[in-house]
ZABA-377156 format. One record per residue: z, y, x of N, C-alpha, C in turn. Coordinates in steps of 0.001 Angstrom, whole numbers, plus 500000, padded with zeros to 6 digits. Atoms other than C-alpha are relative to their C-alpha. Layout:
N
ZYXZYXZYX
...
This chain:
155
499513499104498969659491238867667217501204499407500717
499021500644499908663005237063667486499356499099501497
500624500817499103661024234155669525498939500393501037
500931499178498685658879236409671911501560500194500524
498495499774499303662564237989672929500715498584500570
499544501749499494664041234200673211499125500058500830
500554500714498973661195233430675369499935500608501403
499691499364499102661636236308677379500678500076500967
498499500437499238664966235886677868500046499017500725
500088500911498898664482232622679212499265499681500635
500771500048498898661692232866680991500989501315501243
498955499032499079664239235983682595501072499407500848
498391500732499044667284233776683573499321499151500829
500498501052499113665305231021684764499302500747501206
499955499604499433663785233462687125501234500431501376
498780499642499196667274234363688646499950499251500886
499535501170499133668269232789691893501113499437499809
498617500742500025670701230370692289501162501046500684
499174498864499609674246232193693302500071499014501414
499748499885498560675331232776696747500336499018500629
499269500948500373677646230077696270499132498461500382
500293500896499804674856227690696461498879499691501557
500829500219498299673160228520699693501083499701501029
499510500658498982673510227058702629500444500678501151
499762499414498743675555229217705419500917499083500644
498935500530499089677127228139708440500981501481500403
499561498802498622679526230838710385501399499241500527
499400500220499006681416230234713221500700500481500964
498979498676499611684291232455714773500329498707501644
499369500166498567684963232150719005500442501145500213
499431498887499101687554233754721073498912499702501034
500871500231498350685654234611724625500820500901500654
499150499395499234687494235875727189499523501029500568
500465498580499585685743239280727892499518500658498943
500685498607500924684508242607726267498637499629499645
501372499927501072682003243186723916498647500344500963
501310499929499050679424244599726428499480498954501291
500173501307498992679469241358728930500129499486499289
500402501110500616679740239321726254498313500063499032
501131499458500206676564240899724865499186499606500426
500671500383499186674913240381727730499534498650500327
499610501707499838675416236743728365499289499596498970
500739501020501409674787235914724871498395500203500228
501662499584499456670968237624725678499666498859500828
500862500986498972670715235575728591500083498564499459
500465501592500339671660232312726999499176499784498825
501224500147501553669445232997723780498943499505501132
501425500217498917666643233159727049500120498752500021
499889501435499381667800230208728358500037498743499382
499861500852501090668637228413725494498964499447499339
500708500506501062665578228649723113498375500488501128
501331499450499363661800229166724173499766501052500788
499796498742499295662039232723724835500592500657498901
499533499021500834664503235407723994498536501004498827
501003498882500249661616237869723129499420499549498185
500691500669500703660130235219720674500827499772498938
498898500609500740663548234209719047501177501996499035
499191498875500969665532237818718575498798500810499369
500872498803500786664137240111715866500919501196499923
498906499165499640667625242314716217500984500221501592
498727499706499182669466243608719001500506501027500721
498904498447499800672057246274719522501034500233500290
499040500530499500674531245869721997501032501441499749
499483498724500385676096249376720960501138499270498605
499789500775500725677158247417717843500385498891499813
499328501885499721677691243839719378498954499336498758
500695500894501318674690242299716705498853499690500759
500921499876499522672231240567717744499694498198498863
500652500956500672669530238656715370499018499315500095
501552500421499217667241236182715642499969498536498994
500091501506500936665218232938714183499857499145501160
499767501427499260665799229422716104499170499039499476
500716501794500557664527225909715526500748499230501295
499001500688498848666802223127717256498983498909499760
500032500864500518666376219608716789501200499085499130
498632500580500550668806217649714626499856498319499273
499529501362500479669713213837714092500115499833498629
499637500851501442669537212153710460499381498709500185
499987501381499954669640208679709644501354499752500580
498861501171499421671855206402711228499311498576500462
500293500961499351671639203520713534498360499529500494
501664500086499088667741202024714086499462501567498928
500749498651500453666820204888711521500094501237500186
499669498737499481667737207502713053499131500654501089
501233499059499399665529210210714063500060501277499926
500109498587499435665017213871715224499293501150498750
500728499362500800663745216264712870500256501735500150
499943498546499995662824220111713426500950500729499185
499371498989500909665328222419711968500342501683500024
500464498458499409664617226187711708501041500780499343
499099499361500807666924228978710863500206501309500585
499700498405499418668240232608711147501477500181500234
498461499868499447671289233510713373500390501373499906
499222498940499959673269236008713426501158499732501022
499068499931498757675482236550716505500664501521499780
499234498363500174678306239713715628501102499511501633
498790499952498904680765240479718823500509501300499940
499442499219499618683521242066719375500665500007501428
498914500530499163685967242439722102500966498364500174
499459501861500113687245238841723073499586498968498904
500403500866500860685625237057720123498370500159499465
501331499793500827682236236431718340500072499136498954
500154500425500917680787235229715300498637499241499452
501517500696499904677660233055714821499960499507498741
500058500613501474676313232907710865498526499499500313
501460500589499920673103230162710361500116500344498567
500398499842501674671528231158707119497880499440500272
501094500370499914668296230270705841499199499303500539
500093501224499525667985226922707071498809499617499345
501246501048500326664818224820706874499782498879501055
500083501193499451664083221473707553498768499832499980
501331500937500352660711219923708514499893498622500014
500195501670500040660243216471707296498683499627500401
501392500574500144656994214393707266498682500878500220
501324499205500666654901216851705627499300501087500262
500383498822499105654942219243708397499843501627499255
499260498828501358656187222445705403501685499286500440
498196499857500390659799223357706088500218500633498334
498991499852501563661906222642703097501579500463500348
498879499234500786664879225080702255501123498401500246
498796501167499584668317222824703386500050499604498610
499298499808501423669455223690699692498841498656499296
501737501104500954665943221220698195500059498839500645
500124500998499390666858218448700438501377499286499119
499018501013500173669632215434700260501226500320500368
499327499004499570671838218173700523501331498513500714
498684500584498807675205215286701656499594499334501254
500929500466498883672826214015704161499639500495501168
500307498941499027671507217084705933501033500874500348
499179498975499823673983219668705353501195499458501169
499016500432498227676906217740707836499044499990501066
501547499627498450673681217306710416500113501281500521
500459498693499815673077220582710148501235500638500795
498544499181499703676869221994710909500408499241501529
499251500224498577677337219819713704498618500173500791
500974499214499203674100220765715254500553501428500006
499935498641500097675157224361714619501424500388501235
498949499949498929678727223402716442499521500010501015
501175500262499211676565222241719085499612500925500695
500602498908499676674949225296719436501315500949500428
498506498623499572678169227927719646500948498827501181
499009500737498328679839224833722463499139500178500923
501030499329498761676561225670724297500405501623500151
500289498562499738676809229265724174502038500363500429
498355499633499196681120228660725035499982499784501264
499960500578498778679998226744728175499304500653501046
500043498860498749678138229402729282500486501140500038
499010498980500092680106232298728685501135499565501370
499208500976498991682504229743730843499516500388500793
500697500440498802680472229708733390500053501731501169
499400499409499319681369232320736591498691500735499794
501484499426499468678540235190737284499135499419501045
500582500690498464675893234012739528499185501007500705
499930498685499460676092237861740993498850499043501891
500263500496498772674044237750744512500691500341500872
């Protein structure tokens, strides 16, 4: 009986996920120089503009709240020098705003290598990808500062 319980037990822990601690988030805090409801807005239009289509990309949004969620895929650089090459990288954003600032968290990162199956950042060469990944992600929030920047193009 002892060794049914033991096996239980560790067939139980080994079940557990890894802690929080070991996933892979990005987040990313901007001032923007306007209110929460024009900055709202904007961010909408450059998700459009930005990725394939808004429609396709947010699965959240609730400008009442300033949240707006959605899954991406960029491209992102690994290797170095002649080996260096492009590789799909997919993920879920999170865009929070308030008044004069926002907040952009990437979670649930996947990479597609070769084998055309995205692999989980966390299952990869994690010192390899993970910097890639963050400065692609910078990348992404200096795009979305440059248009915020950018004047209305009111008619």
């Amino acid at each position: 009986m002892k060794k049914i319980i033991i096996i239980f037990l560790a067939a139980f822990f080994a079940a557990i996920p890894l802690s929080a601690e070991d996933d892979f988030n990005v987040e990313i805090i901007r001032p923007a120089a306007m209110q929460k409801g024009p900055l709202f807005d904007k961010t909408v239009l450059w998700i459009t503009e930005s990725f394939r289509s808004s429609k396709a990309v947010i699965e959240v949004k609730d400008r009442e709240q300033g949240i707006i969620v959605g899954n991406g895929n960029a491209l992102m650089a690994l290797g170095s020098g002649f080996f260096l090459t492009e590789v799909p990288v997919m993920f879920t954003v999170r865009i929070d705003m308030k008044d004069n600032k926002y907040r952009m968290t990437f979670k649930n990162v996947r990479v597609m290598f070769n084998d055309n199956f995205p692999k989980p950042i966390e299952e990869t060469n994690r010192p390899s990808t993970e910097p890639k990944a963050r400065e692609r992600f910078e990348q992404l929030a200096n795009s979305l500062d440059a248009y915020l920047a950018k004047p209305n193009n009111d008619f």
